[in-house]
MIGU-53248 format. One line per 10 residues: number of its first residue (from 1); their letters; for each residue y negated, x, z of C-alpha. Coordinates in Angstrom, 2 decimals. Layout:
NUM = a = Y:X:Z; ...
% end
This chain:
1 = xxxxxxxxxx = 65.25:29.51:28.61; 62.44:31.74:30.31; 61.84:33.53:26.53; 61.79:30.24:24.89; 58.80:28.49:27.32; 57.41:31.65:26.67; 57.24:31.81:23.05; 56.02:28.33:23.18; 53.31:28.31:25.52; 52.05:31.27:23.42
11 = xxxxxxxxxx = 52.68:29.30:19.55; 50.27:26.22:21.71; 47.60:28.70:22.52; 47.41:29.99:19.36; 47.26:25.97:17.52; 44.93:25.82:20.58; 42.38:28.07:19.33; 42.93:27.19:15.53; 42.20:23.72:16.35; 39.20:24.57:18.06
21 = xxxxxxxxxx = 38.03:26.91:15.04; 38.89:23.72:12.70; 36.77:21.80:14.56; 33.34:24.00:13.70; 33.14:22.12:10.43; 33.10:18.30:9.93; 35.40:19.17:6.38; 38.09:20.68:8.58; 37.72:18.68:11.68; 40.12:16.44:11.36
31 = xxxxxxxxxx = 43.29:19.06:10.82; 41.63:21.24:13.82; 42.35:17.86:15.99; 46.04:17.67:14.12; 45.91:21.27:15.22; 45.29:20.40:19.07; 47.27:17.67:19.06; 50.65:19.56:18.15; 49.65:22.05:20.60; 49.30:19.46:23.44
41 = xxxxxxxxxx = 52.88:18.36:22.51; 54.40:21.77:22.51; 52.86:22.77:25.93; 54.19:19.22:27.19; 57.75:19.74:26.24; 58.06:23.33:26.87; 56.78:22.51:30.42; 59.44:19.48:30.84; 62.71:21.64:29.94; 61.66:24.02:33.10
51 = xxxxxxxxxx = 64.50:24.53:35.94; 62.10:23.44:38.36; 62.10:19.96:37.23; 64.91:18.05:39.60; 63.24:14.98:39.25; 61.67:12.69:36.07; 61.44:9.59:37.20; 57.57:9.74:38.27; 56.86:12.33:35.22; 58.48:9.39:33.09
61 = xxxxxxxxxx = 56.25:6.87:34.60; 53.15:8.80:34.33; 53.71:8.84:31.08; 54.73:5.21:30.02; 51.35:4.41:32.17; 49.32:6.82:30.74; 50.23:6.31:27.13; 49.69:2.68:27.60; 46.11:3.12:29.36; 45.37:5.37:26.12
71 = xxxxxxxxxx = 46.66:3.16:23.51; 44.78:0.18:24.58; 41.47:2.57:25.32; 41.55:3.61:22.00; 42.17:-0.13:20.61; 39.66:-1.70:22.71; 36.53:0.14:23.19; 33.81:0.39:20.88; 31.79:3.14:19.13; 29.18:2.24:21.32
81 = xxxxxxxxxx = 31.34:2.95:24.39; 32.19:6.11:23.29; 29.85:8.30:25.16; 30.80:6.26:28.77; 35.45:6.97:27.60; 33.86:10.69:27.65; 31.97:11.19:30.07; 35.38:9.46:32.16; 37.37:10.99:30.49; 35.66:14.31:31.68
91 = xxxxxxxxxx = 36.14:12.85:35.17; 39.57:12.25:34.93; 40.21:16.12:33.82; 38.50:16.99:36.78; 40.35:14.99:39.20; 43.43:16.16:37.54; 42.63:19.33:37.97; 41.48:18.89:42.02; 44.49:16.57:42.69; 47.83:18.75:40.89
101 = xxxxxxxxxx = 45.60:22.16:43.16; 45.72:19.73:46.50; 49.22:18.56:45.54; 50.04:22.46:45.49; 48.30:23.54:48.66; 50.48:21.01:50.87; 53.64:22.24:49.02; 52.75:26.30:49.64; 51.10:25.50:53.23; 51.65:28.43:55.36
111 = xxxxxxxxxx = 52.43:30.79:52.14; 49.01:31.26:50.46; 48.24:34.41:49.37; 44.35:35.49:48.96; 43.93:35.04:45.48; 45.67:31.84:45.37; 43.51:29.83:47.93; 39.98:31.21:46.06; 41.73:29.13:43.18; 42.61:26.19:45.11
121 = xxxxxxxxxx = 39.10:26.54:46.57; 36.90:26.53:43.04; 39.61:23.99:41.71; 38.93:21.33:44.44; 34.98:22.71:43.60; 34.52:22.22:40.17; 37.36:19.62:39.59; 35.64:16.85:42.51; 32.00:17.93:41.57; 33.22:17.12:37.91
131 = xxxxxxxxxx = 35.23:13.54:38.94; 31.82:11.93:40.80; 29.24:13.32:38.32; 31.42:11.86:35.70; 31.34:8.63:37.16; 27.63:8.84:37.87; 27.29:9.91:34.23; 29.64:7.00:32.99; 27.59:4.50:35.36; 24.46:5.26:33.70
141 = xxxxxxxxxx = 25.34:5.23:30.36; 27.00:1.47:31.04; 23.58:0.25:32.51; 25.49:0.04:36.08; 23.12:2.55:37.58; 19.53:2.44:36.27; 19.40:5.46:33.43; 15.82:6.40:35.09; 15.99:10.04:37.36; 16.88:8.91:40.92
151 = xxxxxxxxxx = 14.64:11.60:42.98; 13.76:11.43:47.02; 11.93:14.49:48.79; 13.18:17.54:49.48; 16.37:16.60:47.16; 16.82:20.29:45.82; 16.98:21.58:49.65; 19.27:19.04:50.29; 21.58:20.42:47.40; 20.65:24.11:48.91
161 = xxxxxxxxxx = 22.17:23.04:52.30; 24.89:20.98:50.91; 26.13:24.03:48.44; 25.83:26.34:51.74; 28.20:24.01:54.18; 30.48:24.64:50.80; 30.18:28.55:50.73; 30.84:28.44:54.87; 34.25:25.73:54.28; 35.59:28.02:51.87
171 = xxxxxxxxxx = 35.45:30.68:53.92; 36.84:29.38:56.66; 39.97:27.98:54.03; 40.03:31.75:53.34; 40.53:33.21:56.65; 42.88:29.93:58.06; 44.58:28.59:55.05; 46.52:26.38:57.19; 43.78:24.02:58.53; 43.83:21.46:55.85
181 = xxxxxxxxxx = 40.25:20.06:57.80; 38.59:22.74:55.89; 39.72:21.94:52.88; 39.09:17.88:53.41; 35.77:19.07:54.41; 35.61:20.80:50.72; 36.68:17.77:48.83; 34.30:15.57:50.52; 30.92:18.53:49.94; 31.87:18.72:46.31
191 = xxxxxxxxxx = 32.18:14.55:45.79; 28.86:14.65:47.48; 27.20:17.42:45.21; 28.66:15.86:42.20; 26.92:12.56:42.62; 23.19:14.53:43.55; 23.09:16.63:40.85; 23.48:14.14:38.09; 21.47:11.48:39.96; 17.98:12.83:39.24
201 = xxxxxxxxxx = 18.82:13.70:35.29; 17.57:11.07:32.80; 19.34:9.32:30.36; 17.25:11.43:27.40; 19.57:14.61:28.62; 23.00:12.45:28.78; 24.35:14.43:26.05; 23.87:17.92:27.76; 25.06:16.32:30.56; 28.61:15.15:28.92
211 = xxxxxxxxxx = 28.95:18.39:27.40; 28.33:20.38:31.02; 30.57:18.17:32.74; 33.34:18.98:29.84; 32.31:22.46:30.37; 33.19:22.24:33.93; 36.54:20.14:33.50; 37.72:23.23:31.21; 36.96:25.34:34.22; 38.54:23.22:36.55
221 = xxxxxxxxxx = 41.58:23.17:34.84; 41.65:26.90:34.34; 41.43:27.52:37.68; 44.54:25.15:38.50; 46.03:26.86:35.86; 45.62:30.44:38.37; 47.21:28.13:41.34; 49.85:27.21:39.46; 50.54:30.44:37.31; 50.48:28.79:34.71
231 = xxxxxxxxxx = 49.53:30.87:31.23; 48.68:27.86:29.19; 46.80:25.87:31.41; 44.23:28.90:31.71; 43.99:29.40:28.41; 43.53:26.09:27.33; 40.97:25.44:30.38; 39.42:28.56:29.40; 38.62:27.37:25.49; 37.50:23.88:26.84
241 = xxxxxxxxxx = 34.72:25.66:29.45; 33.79:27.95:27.09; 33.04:25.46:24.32; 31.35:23.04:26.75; 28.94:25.85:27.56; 28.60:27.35:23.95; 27.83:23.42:23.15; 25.80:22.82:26.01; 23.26:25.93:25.31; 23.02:25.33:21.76
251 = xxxxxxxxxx = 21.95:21.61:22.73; 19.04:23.19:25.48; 18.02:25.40:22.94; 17.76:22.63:20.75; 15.98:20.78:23.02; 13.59:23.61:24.07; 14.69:23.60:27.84; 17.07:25.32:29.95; 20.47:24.33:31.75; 18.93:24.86:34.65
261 = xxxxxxxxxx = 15.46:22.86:33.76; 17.82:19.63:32.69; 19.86:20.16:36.02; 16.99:20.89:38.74; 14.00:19.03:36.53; 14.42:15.24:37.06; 13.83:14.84:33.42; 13.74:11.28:32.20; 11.31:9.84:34.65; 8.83:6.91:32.57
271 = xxxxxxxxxx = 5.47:9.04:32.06; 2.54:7.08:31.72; 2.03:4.19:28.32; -0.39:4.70:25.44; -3.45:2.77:27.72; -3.03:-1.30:26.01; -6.97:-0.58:25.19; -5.21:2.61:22.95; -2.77:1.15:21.23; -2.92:-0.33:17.34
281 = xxxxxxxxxx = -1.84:-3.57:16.64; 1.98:-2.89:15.47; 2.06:-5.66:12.51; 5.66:-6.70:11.86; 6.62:-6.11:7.82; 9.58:-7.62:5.73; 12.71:-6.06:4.28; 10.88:-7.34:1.03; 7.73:-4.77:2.09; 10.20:-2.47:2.47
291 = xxxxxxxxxx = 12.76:-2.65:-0.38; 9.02:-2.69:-2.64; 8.47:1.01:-0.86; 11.92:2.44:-1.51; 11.96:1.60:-4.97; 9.27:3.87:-5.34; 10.62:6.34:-3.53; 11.84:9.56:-5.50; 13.19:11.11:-1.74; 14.18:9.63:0.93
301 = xxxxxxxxxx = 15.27:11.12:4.69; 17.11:8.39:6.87; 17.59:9.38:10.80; 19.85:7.43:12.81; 20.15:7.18:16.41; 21.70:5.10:19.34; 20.79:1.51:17.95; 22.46:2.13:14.97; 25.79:2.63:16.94; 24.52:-0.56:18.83
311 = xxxxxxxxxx = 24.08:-2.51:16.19; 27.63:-1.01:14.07; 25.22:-0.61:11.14; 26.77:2.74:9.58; 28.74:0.81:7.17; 25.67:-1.14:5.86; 23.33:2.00:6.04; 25.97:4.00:4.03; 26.11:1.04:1.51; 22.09:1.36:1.28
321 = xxxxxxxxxx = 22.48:5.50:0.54; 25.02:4.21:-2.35; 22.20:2.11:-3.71; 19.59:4.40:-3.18; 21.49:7.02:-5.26; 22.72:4.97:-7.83; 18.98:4.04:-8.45; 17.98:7.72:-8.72; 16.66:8.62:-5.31; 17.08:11.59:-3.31
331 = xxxxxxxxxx = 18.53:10.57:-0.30; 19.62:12.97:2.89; 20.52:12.31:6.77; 18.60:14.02:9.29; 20.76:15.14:12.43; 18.96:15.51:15.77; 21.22:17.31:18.08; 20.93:15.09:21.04; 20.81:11.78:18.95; 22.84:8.95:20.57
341 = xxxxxxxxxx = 24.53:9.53:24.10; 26.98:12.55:23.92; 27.45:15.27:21.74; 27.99:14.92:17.61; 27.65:11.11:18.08; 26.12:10.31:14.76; 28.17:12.70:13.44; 31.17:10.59:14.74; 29.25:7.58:13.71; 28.96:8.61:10.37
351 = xxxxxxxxxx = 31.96:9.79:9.93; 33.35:6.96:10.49; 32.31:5.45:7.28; 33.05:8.00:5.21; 29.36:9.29:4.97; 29.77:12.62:2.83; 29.20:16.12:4.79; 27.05:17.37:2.24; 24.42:14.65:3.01; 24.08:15.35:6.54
361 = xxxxxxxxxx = 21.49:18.11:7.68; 20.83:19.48:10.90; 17.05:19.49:12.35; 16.82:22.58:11.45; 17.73:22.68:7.84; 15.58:19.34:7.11; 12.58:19.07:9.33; 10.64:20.79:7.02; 10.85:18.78:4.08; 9.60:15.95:5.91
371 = xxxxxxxxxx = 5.97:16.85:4.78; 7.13:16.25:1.00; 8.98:13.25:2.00; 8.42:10.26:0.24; 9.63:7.63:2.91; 11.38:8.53:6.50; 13.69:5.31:7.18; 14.59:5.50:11.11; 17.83:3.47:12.35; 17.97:2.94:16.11
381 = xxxxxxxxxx = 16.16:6.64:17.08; 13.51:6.69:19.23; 13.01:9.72:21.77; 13.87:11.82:18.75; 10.84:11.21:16.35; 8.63:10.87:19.15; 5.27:12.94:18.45; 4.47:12.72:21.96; 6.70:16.04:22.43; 4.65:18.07:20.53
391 = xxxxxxxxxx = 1.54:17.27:22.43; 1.88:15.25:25.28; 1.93:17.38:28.43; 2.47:14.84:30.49; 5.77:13.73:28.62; 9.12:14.58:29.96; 9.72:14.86:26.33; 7.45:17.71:25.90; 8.48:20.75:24.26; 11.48:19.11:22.68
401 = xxxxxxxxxx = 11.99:19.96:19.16; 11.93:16.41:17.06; 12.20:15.10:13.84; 9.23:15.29:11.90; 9.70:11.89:10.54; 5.88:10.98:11.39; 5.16:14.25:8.72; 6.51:12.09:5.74; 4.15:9.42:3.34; 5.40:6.78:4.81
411 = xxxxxxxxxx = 7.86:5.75:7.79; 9.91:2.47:7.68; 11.78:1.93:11.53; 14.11:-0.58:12.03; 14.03:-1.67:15.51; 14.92:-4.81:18.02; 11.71:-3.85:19.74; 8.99:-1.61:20.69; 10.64:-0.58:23.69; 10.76:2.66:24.66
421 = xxxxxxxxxx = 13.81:4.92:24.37; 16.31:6.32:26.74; 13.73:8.26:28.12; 11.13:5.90:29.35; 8.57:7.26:27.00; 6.45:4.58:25.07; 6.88:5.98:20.86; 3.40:7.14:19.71; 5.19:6.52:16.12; 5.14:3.10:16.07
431 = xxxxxxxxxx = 2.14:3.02:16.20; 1.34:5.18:13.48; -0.69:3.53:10.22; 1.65:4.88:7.16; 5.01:2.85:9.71; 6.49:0.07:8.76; 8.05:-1.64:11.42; 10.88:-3.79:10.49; 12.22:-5.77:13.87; 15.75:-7.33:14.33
441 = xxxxxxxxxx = 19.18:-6.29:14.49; 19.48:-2.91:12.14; 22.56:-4.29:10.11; 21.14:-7.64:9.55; 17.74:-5.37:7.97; 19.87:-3.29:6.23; 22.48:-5.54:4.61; 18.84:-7.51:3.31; 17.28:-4.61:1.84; 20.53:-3.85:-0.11
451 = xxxxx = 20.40:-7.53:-1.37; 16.57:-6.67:-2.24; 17.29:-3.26:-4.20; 20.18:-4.78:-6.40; 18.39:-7.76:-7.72
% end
């Protein structure tokens, strides 16, 4: 029975890591998950048939709970929701992670080896830092705690001293394993930590954020996976960690900052308006104004954002890219890496209506050709085409690499409003004299100018 759990933990690991090569390209993404998903089931039932099991009612009703908490997830929330089920989702693996380590120190009490309580110690860590920055995460992306960095003085020496009582805890764990007052005290530091360090980041970084947290869950579970010795749940935590951070420093880089600048830097905060005295007059156009300017068009770049998720328009937009083709026009998406509110949401968005691969380019594939662009149509993005990054010190968007949709002939936005983005920052853009501003709700524009183009 020993060979066969074996052989099985090690046939998951290896769909493991296929699935998570699959899931490098949008084409294969979908058997990499088919992939994972096989794998999950495989490390499931080879851990049920173990001797150790005496027991299944509570394993049973875990199950019949948690299936039935997923099922009607998955029914009920929204595209729009998506970034808040990952973020606590994230949370959950985290809490896991901390919970099945505590569950395992009160069972060994008394016979910890060394090497096992540093495992229990970085699993309680990373696994309760990960559950409240989760939920801190989650609450800011549903609007229950204000997106805006939440900063007070000497914060970072407060994280200093709070990190330090953790370093002094674990110790103490170390050298008397058997005071369980240590390790309560290491539960509560972490919880604490968790909830400072995402507290001061801005909603504009959310999507590092997810993906750091995810890293962190990964790690979490690895390290459960030490306490337990169990080979799959270190591998598997491993891959997940790894990704998250691969992920996570291809988004800073993308973003021109550093982990540790998004972490420590209280980006988001509102920087100062365009001065009323400043601004143009933003005069609001038609979809007939601009239906007239995409039938002229010979290329056209659209870049989508959060509102189109808001507004569910990526049916109608993909319906418009039909049109556009069928009437001769060159027409591409433009992919900014941190679009949206977690990582590869338009891509999911997309996706989801069945928007080819090969018309989807990453910022830096396409942000070049905006200059020989005949019209950039922006869907619900804001922060993204935002010039002030390029030259606004004062910014917290400065130095992040945009979309140079304000480079093309002529801009059309679809907007509610000219409110400002995730970030706080007022959009120089809309401003601009070659943009058309269209206001409303982006599907209601959209479905119009399709009407528009086919008469």
């Amino acid at each position: 029975m020993k060979t066969i759990i074996v052989l099985a933990y090690l046939l998951s690991s290896v769909l493991f890591i296929l699935g998570l090569k699959n899931l490098s390209s949008p084409k294969t993404a979908r058997r990499g998950n088919l992939f994972a998903m096989i794998a999950m089931l495989i490390a499931i039932i080879a851990t049920l048939i173990k001797n150790e099991i005496v027991d299944f009612t509570f394993i049973i009703t875990g199950l019949i709970i948690g299936s039935t908490i997923g099922v009607i997830i998955a029914r009920k929330v929204s595209m729009t929701a998506m970034p808040q089920m990952v973020a606590l989702f994230n949370g959950l693996g985290g809490g896991a992670s901390a919970f099945v380590a505590l569950a395992e120190y009160y069972r060994l009490t008394g016979g910890l080896k060394p090497h096992i309580i540093i495992s229990m110690i970085i699993s309680f860590f990373v696994g309760a830092v990960t559950l409240t920055g989760s939920l801190v995460a989650f609450g800011k992306l549903q609007g229950i705690i204000k997106s805006a960095p939440i900063v007070f003085k000497a914060q970072r020496f407060l994280n200093i001293l709070i990190f330090t009582l953790f370093l002094i805890a674990g110790v103490l764990l170390i050298t008397n394993p058997a005071n369980n007052a240590y390790l309560l005290a290491i539960l509560a530091i972490a919880m604490i930590l968790g909830i400072l360090l995402v507290i001061p980041i801005g909603g504009a970084d959310m999507p590092v954020v997810i993906s750091l947290l995810n890293s962190c869950s990964g790690l979490a579970a690895a390290a459960t996976g030490f306490v337990l010795s169990n080979n799959i749940l270190i591998i598997c935590g491993a891959l997940v960690g790894a990704s998250g951070m691969i992920l996570t420093r291809i988004m800073c880089k993308a973003m021109n900052r550093s982990v540790s600048n998004i972490i420590f830097g209280a980006v988001g905060t509102i920087s100062k308006d365009i001065k009323k005295d400043d601004k143009q007059k933003v005069i609001a156009y038609t979809e007939e104004d601009a239906s007239m300017m995409l039938e002229n068009a010979q290329t056209v770049i659209i870049i989508p954002g959060y509102g189109l998720a808001v507004a569910q328009a990526q049916f109608a937009l993909q319906e418009l890219v039909k049109t556009l083709i069928n009437n001769g026009i060159n027409v591409r998406y433009a992919i900014h890496p941190v679009a949206g509110r977690m990582p590869g949401h338009m891509n999911v968005l997309l996706a989801e209506a069945n928007v080819s691969y090969d018309l989807l380019f990453d910022l830096g594939d396409i942000n070049n050709d905006f200059q020989n662009t005949d019209v950039a149509l922006v869907v619900g993005a804001n922060d993204v085409v935002n010039p002030s990054a390029r030259a606004d010190k004062d910014s917290p968007l400065f130095g992040m690499p945009i979309l140079n949709a304000d480079q093309a002939k002529s801009v059309i936005i679809c907007k509610r409003s000219l409110s400002p983005g995730f970030s706080g920052v007022d959009n120089e853009l809309f401003y601009n004299k070659k943009t058309m501003m269209i206001f409303g709700d982006a599907k209601d524009s959209i479905n119009e100018l399709i009407k528009l183009l086919k008469t």
